[in-house]
C-alpha positions as CSV (number, residue, x, y, z in Angstrom):
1,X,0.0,0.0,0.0
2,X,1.1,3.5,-1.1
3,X,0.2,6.4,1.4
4,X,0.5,9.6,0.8
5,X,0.0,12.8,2.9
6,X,-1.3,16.5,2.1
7,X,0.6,19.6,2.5
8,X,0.4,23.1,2.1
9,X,2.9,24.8,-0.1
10,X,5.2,27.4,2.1
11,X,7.5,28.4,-1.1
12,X,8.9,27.5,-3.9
13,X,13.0,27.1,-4.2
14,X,14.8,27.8,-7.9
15,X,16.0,24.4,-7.9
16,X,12.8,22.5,-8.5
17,X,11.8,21.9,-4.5
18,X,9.3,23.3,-2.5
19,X,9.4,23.9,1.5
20,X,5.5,22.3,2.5
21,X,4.1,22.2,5.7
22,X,2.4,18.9,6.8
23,X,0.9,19.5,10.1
24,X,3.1,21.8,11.2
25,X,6.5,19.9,9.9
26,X,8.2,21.4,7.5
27,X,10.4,19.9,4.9
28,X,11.7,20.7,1.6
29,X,10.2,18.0,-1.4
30,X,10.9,17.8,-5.0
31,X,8.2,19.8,-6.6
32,X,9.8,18.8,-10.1
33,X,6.4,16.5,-11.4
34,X,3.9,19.7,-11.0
35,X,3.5,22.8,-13.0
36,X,2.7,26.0,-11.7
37,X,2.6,25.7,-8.1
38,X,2.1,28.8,-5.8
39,X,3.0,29.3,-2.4
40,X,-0.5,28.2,-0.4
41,X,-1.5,25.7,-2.8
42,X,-2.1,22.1,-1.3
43,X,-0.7,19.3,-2.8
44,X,-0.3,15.2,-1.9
45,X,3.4,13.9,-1.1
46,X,4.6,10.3,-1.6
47,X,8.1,9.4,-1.0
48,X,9.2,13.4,-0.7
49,X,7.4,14.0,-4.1
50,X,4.0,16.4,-4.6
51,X,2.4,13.8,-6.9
52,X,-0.8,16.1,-7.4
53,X,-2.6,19.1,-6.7
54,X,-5.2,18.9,-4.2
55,X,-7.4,21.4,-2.9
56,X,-8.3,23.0,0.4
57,X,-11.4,20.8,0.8
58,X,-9.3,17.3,-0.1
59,X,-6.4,18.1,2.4
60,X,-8.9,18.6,5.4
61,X,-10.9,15.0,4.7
62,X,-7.3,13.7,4.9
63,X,-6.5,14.6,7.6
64,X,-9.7,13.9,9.5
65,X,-9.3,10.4,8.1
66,X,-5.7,10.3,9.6
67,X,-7.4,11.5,12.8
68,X,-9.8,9.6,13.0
69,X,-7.6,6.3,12.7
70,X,-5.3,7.3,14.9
């Protein structure tokens, strides 16, 4: 099984990374797979990759699941 978690966007570096906050770690991800990515925008992470773009909605349900599990 695959898991991956949601994170918001904090900024974007000039070498293809972006610094995301994933509740309330920070970490720096390749953000090389995704166009167009703002600062703010929410996105999924697998294996310190944003595979997709998600939206506000899609990152709270996960993490209510999350919550809810553990």
């Amino acid at each position: 099984m695959c898991v991956g978690l949601s994170a918001r966007v904090v900024k974007l570096t000039d070498k293809g990374t972006a610094v995301v906050d994933a509740s309330g770690a920070k970490r720096e991800i390749s953000a090389k797979l995704l166009d167009g990515l703002e600062p703010g925008d929410y996105v999924m992470v697998h294996a310190g990759t944003a595979i997709a773009k998600i939206t506000d909605d899609d990152s709270h349900e996960t993490e209510n699941l999350l919550d809810h599990l553990l």
